[in-house]
Backbone as a chain_set.jsonl record, in Angstrom:
{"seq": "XXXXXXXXXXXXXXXXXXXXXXXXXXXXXXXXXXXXXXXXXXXXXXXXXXXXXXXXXXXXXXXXXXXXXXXXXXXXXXXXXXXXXXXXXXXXXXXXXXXXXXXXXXXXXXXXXXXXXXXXX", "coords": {"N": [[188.987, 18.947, -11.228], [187.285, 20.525, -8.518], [186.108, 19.751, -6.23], [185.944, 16.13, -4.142], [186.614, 12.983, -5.403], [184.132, 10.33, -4.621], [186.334, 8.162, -4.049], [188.157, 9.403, -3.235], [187.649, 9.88, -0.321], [185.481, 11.616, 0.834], [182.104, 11.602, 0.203], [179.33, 12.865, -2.213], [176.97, 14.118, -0.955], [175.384, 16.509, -1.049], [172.714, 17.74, -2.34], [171.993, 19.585, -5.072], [169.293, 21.778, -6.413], [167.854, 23.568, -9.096], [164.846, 25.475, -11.021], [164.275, 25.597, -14.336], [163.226, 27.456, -17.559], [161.078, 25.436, -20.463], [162.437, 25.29, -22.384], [164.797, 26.223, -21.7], [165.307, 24.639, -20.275], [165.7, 22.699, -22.705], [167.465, 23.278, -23.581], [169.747, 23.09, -21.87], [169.704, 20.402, -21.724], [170.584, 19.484, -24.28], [173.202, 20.605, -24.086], [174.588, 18.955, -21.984], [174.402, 16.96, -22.942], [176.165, 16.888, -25.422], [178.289, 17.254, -24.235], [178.974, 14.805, -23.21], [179.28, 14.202, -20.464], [177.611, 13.351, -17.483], [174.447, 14.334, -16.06], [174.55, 15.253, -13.661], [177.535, 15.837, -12.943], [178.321, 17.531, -15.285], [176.972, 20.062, -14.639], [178.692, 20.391, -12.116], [181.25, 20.793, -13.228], [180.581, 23.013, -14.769], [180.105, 25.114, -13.146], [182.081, 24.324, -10.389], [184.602, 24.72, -11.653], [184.134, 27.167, -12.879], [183.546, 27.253, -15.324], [182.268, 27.982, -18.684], [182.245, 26.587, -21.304], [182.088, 23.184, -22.383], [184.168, 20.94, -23.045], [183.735, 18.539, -25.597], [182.965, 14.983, -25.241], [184.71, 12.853, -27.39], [181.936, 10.094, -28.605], [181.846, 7.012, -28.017], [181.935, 4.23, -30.587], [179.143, 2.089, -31.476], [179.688, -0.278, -31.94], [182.419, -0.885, -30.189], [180.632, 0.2, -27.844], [179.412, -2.445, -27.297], [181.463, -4.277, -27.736], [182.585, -3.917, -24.288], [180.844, -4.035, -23.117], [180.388, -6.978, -23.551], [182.683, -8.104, -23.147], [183.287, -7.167, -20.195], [181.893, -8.821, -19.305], [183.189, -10.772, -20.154], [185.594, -10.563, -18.196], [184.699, -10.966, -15.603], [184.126, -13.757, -15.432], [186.97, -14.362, -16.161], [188.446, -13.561, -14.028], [186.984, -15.426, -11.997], [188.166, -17.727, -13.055], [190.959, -17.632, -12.505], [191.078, -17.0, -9.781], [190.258, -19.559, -8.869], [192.496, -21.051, -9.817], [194.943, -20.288, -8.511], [193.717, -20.807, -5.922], [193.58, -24.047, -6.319], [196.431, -23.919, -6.925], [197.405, -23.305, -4.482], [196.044, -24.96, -2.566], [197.443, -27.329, -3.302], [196.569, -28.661, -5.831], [197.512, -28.399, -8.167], [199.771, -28.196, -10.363], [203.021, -26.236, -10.054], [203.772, -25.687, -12.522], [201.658, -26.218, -14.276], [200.32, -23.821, -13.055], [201.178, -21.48, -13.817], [201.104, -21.929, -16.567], [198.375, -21.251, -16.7], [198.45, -19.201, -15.661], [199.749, -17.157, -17.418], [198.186, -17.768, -19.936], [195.726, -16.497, -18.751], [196.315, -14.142, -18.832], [197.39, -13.538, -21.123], [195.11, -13.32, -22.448], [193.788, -10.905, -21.348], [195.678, -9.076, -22.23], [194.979, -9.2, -24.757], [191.869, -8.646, -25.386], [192.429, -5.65, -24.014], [193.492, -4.801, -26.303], [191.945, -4.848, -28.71], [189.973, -3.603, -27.216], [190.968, -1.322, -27.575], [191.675, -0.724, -30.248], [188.859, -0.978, -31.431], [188.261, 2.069, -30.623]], "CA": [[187.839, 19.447, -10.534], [187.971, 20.76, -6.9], [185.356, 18.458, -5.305], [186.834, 15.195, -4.019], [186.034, 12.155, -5.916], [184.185, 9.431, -4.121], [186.96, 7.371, -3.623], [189.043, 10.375, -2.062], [187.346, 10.054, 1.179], [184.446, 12.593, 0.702], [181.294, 11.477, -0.529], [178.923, 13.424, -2.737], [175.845, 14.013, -0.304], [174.635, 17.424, -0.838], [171.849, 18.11, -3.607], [171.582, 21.114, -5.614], [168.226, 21.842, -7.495], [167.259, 24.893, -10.127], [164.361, 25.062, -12.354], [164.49, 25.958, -15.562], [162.109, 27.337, -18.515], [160.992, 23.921, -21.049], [163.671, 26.141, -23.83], [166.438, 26.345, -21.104], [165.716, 22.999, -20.616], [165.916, 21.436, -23.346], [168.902, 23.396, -24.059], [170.537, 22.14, -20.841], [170.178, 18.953, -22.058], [171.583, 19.554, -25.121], [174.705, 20.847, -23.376], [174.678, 17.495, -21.135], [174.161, 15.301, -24.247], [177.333, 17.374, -26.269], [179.618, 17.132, -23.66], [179.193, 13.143, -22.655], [179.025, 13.834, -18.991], [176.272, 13.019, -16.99], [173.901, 16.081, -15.572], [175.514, 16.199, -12.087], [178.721, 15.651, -13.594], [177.841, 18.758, -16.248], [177.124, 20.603, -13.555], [179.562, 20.349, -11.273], [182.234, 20.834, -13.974], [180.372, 24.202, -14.69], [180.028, 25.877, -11.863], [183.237, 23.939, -9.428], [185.261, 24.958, -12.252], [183.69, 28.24, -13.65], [183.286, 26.902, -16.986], [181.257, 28.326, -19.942], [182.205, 25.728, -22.707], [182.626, 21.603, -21.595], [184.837, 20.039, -24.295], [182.726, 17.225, -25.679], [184.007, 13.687, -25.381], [184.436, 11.67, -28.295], [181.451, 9.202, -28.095], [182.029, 5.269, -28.217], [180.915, 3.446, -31.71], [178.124, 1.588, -30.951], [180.274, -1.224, -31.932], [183.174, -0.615, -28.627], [180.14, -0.521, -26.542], [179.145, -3.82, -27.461], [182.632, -4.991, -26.952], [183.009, -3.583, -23.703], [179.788, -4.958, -22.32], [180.795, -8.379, -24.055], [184.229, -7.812, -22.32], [182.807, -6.976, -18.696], [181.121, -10.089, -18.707], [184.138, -12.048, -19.85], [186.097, -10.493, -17.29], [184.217, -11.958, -14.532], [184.893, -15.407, -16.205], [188.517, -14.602, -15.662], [188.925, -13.693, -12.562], [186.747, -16.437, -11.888], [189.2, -18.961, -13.541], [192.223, -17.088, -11.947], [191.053, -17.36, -8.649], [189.965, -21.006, -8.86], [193.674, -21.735, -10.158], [195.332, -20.27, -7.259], [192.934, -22.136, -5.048], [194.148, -25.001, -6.517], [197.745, -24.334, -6.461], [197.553, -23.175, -2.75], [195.698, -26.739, -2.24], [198.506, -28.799, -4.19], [195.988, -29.929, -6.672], [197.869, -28.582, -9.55], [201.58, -27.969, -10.485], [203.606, -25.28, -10.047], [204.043, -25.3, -14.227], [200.033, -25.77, -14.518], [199.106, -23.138, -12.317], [202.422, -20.692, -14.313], [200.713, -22.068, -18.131], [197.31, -21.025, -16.376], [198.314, -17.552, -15.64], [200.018, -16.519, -18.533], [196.977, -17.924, -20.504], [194.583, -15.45, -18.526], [197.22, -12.919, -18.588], [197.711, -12.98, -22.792], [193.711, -13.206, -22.699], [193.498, -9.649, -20.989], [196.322, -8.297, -23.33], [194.237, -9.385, -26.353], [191.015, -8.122, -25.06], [192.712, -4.378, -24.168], [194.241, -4.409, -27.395], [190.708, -5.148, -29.206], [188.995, -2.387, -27.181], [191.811, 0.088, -28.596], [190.936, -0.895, -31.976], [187.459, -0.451, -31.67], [187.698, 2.985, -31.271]], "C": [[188.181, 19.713, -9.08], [187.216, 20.253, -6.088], [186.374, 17.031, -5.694], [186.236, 13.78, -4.885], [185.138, 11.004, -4.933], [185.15, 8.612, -3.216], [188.286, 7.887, -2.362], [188.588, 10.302, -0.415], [185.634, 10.466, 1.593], [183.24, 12.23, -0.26], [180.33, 12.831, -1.083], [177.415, 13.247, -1.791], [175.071, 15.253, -0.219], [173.445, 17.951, -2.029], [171.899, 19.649, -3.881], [170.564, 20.993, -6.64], [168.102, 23.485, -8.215], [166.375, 24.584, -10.806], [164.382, 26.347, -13.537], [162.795, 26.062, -16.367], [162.412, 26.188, -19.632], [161.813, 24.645, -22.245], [164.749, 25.831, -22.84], [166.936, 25.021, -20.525], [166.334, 22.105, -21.351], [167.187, 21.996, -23.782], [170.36, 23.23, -23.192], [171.134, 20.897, -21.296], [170.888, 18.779, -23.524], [172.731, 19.455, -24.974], [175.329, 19.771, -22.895], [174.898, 16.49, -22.152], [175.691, 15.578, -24.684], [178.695, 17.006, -25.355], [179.9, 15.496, -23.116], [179.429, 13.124, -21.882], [177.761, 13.169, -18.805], [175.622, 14.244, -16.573], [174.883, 16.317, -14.354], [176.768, 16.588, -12.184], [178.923, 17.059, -14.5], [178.054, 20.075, -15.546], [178.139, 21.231, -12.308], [181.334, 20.831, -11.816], [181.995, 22.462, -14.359], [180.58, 25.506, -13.935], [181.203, 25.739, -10.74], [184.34, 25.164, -10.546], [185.344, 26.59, -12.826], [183.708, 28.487, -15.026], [181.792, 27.361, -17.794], [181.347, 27.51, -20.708], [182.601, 24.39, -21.744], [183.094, 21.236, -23.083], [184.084, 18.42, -24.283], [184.057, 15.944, -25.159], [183.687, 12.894, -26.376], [183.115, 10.606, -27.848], [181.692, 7.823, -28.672], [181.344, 5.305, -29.502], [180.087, 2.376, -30.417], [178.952, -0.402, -30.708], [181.759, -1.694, -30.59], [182.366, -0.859, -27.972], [179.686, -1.832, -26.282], [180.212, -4.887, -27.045], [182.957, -4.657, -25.86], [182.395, -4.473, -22.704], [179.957, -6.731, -22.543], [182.079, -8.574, -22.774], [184.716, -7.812, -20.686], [182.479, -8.183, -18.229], [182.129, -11.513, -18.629], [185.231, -12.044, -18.975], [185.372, -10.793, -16.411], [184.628, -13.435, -14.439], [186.502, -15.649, -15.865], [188.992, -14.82, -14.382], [188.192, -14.523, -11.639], [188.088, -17.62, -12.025], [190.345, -18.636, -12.445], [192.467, -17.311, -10.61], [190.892, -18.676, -8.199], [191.451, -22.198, -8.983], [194.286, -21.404, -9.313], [194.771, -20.431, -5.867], [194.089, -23.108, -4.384], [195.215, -25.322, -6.217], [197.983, -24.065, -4.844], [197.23, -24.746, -1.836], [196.752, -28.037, -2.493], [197.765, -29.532, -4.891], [196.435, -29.572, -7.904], [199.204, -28.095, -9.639], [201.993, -26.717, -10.449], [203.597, -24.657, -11.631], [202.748, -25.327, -14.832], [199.688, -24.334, -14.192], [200.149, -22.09, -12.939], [201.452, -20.889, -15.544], [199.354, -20.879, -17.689], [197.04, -19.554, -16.547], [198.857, -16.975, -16.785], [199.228, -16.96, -19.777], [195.609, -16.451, -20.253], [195.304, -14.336, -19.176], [197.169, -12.456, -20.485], [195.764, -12.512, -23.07], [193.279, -11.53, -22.537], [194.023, -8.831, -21.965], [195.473, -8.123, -24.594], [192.865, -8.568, -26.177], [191.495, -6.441, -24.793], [193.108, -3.97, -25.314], [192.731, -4.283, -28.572], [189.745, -4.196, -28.888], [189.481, -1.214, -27.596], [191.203, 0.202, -29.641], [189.678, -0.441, -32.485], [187.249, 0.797, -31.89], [186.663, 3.443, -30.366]], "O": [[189.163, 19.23, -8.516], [187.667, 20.26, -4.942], [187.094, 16.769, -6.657], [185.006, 13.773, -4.836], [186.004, 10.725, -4.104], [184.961, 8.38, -2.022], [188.906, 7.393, -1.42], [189.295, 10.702, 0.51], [184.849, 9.88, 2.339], [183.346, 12.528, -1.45], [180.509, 13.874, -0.454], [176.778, 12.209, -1.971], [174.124, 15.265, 0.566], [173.878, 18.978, -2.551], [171.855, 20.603, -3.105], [170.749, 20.285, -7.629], [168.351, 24.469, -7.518], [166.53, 23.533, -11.429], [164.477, 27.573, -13.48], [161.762, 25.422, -16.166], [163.579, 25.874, -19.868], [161.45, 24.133, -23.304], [165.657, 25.109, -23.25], [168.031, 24.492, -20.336], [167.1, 21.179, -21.086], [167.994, 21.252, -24.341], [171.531, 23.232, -23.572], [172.278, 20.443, -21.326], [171.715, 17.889, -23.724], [173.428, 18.566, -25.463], [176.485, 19.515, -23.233], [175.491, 15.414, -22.084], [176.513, 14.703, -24.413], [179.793, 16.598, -25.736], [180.991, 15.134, -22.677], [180.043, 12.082, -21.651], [177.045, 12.606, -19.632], [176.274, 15.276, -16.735], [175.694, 17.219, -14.144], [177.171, 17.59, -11.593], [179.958, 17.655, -14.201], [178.936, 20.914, -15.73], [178.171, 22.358, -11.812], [182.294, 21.103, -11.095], [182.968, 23.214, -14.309], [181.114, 26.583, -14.202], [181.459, 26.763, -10.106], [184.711, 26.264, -10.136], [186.402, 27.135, -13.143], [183.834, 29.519, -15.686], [180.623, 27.105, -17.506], [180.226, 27.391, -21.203], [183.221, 24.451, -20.683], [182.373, 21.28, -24.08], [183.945, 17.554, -23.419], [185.258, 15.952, -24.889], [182.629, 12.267, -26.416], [183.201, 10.223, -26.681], [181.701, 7.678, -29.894], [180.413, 6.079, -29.726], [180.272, 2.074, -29.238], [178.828, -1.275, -29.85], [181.899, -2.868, -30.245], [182.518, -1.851, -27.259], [179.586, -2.284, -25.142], [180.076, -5.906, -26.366], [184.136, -5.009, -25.83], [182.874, -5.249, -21.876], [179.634, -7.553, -21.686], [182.058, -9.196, -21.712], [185.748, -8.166, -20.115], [182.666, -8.609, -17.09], [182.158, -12.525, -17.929], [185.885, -13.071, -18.79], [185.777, -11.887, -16.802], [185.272, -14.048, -13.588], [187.083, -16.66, -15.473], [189.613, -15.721, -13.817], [188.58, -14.494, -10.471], [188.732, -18.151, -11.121], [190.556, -19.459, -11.554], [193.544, -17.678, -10.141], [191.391, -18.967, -7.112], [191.603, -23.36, -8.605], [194.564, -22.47, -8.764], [195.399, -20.18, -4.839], [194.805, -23.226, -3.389], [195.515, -26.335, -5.586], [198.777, -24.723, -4.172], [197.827, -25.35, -0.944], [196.81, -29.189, -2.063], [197.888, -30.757, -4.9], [195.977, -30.197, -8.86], [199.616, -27.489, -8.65], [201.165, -25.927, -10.903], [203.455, -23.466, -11.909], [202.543, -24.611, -15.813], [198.906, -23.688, -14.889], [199.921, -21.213, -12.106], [200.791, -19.86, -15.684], [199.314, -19.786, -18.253], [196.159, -18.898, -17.103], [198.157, -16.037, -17.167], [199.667, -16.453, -20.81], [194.943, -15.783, -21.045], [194.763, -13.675, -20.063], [196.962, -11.335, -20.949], [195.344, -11.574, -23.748], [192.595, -10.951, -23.381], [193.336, -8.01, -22.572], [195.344, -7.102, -25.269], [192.783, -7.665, -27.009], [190.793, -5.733, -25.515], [193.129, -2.753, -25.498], [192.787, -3.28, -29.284], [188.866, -3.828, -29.667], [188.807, -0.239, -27.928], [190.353, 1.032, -29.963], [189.407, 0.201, -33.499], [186.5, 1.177, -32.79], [185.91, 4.357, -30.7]]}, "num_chains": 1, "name": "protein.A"}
């Protein structure tokens, strides 16, 4: 795309509005639904780009998003733990070979969890 992303520097601060007849509507949103952007996103991919067709995107099973959102939440938990263990070892309240088991515990945890949201699909 030839707008900058967010993170590039350049925020997204300018609005663009059109209206539409309740047919070109709803067949907007059709378009928006098919392609698994978002509207501005839709949009912006249309027109930046000079696109007539948006290649859909596969959409998630219902079952991935469930693991993802499951997944989000147990990553917090981690990097919870993770940070709490190099605390610790910065403190000297736990061993050099604790706070080594510790991380390659989280560490296989993440592997297993990316490997699980592959699967899903």
């Amino acid at each position: 795309m030839t707008n900058k992303s967010k993170g590039e520097g350049e925020k997204l601060t300018r609005p663009v509005s059109f209206r539409l007849t309740a047919a070109d509507h709803a067949a907007y949103l059709a378009k928006v639904e098919a392609s698994g952007l978002k509207p501005s996103e839709f949009f912006r991919e249309c027109v930046l780009q000079n696109r007539t067709q948006i290649v859909a995107r596969p959409k998630a099973s219902p079952e991935r998003g469930r693991l993802l959102y499951l997944f989000n939440k147990a990553s917090n938990n981690i990097n919870q733990l993770a940070h709490r263990a190099n605390a610790d070892h910065l403190a000297g309240v736990i061993s050099e070979d604790t706070y080594t088991r510790i991380l390659a515990d989280l560490h296989g945890l993440a592997h297993y969890m990316k490997a699980a949201i592959k699967d899903a699909g």
